[in-house]
N, CA, C and O atoms as CSV, one atom per row, in Angstrom:
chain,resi,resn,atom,element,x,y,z
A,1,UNK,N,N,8.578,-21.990,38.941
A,1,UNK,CA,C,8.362,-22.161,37.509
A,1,UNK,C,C,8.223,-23.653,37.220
A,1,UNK,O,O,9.058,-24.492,37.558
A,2,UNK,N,N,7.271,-23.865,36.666
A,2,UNK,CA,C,6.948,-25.529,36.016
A,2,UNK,C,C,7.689,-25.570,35.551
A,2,UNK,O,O,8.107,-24.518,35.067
A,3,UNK,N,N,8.414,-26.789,35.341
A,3,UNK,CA,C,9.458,-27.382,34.224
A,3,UNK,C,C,9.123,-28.604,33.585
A,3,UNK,O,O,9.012,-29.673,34.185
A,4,UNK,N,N,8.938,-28.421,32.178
A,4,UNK,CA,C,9.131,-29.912,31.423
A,4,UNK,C,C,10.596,-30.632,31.188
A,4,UNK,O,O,11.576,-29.892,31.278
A,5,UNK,N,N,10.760,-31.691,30.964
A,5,UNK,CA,C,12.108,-32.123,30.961
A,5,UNK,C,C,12.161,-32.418,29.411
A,5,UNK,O,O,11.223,-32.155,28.659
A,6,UNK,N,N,13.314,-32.972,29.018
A,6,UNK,CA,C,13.414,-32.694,27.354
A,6,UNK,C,C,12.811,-33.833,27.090
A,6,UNK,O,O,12.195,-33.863,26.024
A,7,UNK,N,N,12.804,-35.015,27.906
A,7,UNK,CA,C,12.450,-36.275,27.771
A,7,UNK,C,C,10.936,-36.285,27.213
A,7,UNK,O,O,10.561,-36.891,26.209
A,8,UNK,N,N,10.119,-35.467,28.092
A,8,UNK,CA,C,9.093,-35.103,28.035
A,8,UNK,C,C,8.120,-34.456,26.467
A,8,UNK,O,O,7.043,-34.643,25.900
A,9,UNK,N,N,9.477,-33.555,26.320
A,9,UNK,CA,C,9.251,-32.789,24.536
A,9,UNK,C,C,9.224,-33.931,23.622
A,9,UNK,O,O,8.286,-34.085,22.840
A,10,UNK,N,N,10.583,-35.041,23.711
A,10,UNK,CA,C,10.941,-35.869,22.644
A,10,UNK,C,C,9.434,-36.896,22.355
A,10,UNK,O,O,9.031,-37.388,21.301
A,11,UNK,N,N,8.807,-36.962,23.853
A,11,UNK,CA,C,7.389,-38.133,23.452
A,11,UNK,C,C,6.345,-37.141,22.971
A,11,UNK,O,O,5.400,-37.397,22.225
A,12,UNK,N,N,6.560,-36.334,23.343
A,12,UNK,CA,C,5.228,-35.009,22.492
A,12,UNK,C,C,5.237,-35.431,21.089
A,12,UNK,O,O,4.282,-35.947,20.509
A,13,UNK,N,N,6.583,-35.129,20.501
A,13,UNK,CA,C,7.158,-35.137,19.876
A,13,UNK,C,C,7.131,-36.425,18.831
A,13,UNK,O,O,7.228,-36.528,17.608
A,14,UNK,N,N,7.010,-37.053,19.570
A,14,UNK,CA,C,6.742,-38.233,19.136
A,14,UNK,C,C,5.016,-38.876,18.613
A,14,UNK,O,O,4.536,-39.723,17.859
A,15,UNK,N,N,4.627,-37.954,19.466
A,15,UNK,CA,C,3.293,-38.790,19.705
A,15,UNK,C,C,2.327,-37.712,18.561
A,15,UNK,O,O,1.122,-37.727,18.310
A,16,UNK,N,N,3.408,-36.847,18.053
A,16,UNK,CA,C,2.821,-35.855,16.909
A,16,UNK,C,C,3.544,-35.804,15.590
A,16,UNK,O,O,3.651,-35.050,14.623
A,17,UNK,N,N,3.992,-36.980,16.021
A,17,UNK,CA,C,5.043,-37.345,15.098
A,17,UNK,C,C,5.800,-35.871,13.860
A,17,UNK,O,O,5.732,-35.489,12.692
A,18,UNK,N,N,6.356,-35.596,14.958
A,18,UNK,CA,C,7.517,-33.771,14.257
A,18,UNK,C,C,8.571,-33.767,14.804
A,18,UNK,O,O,8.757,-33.277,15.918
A,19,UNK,N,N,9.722,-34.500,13.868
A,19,UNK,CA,C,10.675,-34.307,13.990
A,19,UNK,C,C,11.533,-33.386,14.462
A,19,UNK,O,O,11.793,-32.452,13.703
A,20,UNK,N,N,12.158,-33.417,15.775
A,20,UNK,CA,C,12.871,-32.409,16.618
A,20,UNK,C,C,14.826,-32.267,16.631
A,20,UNK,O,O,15.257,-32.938,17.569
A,21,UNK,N,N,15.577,-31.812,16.101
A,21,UNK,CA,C,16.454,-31.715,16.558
A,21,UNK,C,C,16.999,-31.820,18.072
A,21,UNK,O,O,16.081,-32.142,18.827
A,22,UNK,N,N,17.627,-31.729,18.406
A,22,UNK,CA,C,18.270,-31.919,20.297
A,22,UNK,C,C,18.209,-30.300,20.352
A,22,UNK,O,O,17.771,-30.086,21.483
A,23,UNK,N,N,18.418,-29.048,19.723
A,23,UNK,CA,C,18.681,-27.830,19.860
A,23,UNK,C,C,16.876,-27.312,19.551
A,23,UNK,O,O,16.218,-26.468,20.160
A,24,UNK,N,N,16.574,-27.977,18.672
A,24,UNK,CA,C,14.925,-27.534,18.614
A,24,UNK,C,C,13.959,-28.463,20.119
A,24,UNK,O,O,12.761,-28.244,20.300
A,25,UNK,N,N,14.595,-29.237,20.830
A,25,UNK,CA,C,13.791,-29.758,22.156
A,25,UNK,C,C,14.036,-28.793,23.217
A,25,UNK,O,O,13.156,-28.348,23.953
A,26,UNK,N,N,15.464,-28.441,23.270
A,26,UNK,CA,C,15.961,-27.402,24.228
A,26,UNK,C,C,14.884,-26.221,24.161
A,26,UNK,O,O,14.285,-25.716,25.110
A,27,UNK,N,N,14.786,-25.901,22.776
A,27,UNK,CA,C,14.107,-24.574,22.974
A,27,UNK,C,C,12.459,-24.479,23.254
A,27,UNK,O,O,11.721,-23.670,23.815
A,28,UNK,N,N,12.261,-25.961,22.437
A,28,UNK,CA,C,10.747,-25.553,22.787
A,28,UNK,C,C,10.440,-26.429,24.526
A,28,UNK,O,O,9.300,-26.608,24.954
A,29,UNK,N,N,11.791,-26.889,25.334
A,29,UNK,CA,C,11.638,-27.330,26.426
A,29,UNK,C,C,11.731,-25.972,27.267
A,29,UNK,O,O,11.319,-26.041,28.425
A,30,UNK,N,N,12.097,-25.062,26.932
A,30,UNK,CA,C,12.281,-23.724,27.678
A,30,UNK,C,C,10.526,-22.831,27.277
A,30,UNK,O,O,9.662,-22.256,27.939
A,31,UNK,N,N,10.736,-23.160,25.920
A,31,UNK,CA,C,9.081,-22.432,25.659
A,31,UNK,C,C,7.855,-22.995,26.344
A,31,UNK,O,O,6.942,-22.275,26.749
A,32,UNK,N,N,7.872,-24.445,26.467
A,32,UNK,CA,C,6.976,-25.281,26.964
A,32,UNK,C,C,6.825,-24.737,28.847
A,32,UNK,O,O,5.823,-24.508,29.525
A,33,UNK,N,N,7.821,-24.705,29.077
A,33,UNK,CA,C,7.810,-24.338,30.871
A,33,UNK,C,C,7.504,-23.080,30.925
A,33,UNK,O,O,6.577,-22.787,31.680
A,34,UNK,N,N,8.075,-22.149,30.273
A,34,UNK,CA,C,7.613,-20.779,30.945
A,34,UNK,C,C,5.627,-20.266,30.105
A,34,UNK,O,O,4.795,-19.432,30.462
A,35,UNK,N,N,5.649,-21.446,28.773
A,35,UNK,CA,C,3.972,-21.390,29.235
A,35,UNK,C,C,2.993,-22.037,30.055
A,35,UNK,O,O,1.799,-21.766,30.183
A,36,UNK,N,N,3.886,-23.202,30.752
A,36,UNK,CA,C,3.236,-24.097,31.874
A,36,UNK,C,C,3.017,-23.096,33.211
A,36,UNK,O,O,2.023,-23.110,33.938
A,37,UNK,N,N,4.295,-22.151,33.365
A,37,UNK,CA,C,4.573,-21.358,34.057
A,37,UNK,C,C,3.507,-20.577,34.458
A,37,UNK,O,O,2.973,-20.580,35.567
A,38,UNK,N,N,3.124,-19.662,33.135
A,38,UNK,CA,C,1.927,-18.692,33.202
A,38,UNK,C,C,0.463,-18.906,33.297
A,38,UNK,O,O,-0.390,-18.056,33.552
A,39,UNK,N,N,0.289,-20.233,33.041
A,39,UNK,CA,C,-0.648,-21.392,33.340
A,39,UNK,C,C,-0.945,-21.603,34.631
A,39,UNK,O,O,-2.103,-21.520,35.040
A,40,UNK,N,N,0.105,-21.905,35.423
A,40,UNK,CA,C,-0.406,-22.101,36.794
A,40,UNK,C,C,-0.378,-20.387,37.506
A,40,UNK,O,O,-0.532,-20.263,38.721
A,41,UNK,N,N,-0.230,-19.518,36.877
A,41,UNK,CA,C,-0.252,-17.931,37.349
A,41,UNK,C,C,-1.680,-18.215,36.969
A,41,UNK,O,O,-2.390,-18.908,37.698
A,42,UNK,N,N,-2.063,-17.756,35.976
A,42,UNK,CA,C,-3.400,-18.073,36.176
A,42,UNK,C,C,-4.087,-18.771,36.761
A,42,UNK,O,O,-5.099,-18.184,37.146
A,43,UNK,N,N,-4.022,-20.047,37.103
A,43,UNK,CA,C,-4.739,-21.245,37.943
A,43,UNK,C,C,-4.894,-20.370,39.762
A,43,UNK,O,O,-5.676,-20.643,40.673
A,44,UNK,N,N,-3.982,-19.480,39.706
A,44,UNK,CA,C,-3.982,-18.610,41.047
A,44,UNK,C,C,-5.069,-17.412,40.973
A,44,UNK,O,O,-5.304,-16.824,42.029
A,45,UNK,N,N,-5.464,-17.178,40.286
A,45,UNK,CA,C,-6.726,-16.383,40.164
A,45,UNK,C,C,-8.460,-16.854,40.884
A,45,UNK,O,O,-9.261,-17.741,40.589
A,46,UNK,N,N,-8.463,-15.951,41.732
A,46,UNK,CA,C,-10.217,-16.023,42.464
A,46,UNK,C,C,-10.809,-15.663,41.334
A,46,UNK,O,O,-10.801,-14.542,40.827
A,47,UNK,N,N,-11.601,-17.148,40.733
A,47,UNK,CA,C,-13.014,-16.411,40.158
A,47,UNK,C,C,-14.264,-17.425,40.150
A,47,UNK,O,O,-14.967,-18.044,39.350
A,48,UNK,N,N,-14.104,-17.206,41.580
A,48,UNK,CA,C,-15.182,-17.123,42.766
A,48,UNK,C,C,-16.301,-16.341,42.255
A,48,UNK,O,O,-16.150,-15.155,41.960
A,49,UNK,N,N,-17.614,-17.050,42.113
A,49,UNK,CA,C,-18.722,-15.936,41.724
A,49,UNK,C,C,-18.539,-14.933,40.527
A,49,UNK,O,O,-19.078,-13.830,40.436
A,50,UNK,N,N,-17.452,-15.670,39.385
A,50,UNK,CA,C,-17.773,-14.843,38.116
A,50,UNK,C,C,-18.145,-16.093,37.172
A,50,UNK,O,O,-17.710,-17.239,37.058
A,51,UNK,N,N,-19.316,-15.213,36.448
A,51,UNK,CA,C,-19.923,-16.071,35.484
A,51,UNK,C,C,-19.229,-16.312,34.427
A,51,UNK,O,O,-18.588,-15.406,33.894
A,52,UNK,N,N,-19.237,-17.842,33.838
A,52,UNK,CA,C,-18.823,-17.972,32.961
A,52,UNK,C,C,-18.602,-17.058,31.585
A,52,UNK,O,O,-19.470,-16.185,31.617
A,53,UNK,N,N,-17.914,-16.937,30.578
A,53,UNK,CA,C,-18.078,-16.136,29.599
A,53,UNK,C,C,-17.859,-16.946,28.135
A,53,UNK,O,O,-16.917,-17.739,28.123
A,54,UNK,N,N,-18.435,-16.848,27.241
A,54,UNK,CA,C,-17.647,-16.740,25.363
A,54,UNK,C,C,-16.935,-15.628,25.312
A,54,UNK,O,O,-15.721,-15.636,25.108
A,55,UNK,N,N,-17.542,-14.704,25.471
A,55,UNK,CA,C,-16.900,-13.324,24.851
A,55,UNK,C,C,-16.298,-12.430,25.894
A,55,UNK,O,O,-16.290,-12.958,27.006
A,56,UNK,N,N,-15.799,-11.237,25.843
A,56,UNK,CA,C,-15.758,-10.598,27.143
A,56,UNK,C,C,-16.658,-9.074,26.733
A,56,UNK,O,O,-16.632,-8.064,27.436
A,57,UNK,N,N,-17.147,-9.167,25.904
A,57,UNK,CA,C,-18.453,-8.316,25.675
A,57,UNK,C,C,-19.517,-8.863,25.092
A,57,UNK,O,O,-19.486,-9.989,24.594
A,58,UNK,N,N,-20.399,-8.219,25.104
A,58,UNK,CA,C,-22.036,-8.744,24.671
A,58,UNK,C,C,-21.892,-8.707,23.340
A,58,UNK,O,O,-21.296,-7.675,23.033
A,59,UNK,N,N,-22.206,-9.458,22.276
A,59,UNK,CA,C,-21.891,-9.345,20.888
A,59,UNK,C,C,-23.681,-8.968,20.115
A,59,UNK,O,O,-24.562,-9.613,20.683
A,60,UNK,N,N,-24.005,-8.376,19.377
A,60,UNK,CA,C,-24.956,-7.840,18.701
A,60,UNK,C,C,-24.738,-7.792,17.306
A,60,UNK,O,O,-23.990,-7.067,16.650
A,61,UNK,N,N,-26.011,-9.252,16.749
A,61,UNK,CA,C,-25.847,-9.268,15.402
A,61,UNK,C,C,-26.280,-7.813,14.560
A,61,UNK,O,O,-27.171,-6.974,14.696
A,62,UNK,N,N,-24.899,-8.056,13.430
A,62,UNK,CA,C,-25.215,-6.754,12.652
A,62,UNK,C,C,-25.877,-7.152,11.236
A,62,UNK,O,O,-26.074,-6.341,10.332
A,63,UNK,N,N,-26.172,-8.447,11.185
A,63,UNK,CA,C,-27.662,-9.066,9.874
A,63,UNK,C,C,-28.779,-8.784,10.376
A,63,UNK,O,O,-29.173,-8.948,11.530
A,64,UNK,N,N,-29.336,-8.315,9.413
A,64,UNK,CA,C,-30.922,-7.853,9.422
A,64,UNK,C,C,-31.506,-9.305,9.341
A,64,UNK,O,O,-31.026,-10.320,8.837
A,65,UNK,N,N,-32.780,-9.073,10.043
A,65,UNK,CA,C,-33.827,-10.313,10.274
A,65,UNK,C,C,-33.683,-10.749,8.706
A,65,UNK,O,O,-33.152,-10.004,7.882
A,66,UNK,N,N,-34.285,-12.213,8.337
A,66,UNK,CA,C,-34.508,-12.522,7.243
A,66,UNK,C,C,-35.993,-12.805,7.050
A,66,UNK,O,O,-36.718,-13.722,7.437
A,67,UNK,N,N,-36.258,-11.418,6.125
A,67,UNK,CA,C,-37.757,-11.477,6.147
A,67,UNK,C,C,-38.279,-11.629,4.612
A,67,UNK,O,O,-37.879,-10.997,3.634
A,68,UNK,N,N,-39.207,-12.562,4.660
A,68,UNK,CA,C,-39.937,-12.864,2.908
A,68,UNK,C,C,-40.516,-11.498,2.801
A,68,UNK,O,O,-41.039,-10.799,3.669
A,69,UNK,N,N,-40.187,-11.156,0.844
A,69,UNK,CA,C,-40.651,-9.699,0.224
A,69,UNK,C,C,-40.848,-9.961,-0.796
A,69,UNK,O,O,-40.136,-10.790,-1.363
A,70,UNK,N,N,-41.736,-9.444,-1.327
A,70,UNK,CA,C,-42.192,-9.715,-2.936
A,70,UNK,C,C,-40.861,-9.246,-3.662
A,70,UNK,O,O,-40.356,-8.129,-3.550
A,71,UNK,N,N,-40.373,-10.321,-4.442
A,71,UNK,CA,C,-39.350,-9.837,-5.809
A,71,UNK,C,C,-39.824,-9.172,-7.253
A,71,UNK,O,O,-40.902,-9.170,-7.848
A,72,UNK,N,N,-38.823,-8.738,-7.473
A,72,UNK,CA,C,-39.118,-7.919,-8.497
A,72,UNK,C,C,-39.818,-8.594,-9.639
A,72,UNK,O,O,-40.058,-9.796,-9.528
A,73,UNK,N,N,-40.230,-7.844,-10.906
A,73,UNK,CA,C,-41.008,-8.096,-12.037
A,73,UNK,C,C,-39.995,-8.632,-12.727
A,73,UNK,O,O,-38.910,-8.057,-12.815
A,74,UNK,N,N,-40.424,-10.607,-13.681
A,74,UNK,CA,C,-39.758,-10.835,-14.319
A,74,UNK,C,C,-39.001,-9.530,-15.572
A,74,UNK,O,O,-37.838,-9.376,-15.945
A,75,UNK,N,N,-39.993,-8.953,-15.848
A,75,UNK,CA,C,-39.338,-8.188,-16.764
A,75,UNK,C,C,-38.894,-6.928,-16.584
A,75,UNK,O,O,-38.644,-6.119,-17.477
A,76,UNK,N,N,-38.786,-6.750,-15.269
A,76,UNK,CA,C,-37.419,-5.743,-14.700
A,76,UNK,C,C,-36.574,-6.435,-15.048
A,76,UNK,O,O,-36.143,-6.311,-16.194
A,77,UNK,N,N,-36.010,-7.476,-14.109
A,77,UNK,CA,C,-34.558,-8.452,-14.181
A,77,UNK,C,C,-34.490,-8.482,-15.570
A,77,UNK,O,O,-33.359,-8.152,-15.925
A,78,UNK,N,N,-35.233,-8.742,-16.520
A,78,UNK,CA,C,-34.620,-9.465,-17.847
A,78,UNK,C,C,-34.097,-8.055,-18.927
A,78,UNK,O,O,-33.608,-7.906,-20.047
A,79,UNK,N,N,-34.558,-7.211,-17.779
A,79,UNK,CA,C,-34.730,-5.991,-19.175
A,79,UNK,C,C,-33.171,-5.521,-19.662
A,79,UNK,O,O,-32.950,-4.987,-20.749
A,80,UNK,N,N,-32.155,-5.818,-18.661
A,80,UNK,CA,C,-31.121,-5.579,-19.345
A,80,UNK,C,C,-30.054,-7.008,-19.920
A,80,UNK,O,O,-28.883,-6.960,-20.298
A,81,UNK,N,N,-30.803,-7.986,-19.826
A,81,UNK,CA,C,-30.348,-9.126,-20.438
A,81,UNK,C,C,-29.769,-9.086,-21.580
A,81,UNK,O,O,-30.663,-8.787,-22.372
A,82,UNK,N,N,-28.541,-9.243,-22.288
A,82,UNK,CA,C,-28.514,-9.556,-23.622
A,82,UNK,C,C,-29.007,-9.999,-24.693
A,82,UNK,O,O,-29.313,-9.469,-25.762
A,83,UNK,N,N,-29.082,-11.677,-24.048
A,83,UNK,CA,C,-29.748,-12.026,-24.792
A,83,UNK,C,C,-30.575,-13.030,-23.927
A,83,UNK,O,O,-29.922,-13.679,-23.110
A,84,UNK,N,N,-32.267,-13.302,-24.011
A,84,UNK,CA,C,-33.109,-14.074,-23.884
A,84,UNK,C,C,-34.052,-14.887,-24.232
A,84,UNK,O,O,-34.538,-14.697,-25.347
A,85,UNK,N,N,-34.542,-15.922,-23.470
A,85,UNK,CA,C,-35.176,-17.188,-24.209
A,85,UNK,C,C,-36.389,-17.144,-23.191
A,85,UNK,O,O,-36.337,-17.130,-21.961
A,86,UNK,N,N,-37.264,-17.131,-23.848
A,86,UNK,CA,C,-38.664,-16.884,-22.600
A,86,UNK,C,C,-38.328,-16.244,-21.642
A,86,UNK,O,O,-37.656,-15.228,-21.818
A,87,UNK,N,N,-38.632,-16.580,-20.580
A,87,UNK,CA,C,-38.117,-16.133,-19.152
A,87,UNK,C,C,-36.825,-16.137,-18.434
A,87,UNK,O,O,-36.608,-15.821,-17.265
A,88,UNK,N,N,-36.019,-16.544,-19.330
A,88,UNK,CA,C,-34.519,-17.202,-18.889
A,88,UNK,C,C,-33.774,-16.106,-19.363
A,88,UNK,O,O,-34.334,-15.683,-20.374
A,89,UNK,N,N,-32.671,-15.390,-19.070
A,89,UNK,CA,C,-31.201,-14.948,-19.578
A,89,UNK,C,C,-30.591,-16.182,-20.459
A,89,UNK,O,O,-30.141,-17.113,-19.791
A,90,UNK,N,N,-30.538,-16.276,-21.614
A,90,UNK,CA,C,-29.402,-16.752,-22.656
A,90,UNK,C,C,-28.029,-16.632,-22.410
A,90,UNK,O,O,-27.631,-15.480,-22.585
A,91,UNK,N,N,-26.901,-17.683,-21.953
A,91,UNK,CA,C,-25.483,-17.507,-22.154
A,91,UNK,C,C,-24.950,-18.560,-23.120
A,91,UNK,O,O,-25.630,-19.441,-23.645
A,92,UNK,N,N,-23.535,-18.338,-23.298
A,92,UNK,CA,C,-23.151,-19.457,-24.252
A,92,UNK,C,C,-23.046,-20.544,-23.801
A,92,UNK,O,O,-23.244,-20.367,-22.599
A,93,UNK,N,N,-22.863,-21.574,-23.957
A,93,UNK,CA,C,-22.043,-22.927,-23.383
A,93,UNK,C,C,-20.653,-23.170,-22.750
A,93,UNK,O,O,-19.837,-23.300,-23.663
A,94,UNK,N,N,-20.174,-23.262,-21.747
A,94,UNK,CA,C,-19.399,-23.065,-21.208
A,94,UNK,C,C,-18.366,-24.760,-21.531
A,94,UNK,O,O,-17.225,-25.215,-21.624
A,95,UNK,N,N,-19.619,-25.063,-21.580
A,95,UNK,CA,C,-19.151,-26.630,-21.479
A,95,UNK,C,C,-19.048,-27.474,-22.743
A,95,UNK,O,O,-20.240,-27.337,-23.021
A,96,UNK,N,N,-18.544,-28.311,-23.830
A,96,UNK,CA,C,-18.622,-28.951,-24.963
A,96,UNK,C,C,-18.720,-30.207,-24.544
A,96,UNK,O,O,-18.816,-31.124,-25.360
């Protein structure tokens, strides 16, 4: 099992500047090793002749192409407008 020493946590610690208790170094000096731990378990793995990956499945966009289409008739859109000014929808002023 890798081991960090506490000495080790306190300059982390330091250098991320986050204040550690002596009981909060202990623990994340125990958390820190047994993920250094599983780290080098992995580093023991053949992967010899496997291709790199992003994903571990093939991902398939679910957006439709973006394709130009004629839009609708100004005076569809406006037809349920309240209120309008030529071609525009009318609102109040939001702003003074």
């Amino acid at each position: 099992m890798t081991q960090i020493s506490s000495d080790e946590v306190r300059h982390l610690a330091l250098l991320c500047r986050v204040a550690m208790s002596d009981g909060d170094v202990e623990v994340m000096r125990d958390q820190m090793s047994n993920i250094l731990s599983n780290i080098s378990i992995l580093n023991e793995v053949d992967t010899e002749g496997v291709e790199p990956t992003g994903h571990s499945v093939d991902l398939v966009s679910v957006m439709r192409d973006d394709e130009v289409e004629p839009s609708a008739a100004i005076e569809d859109i406006l037809a349920n407008a309240p209120t309008r000014e030529d071609d525009f929808i009318r609102v109040r002023a939001v702003l003074e």
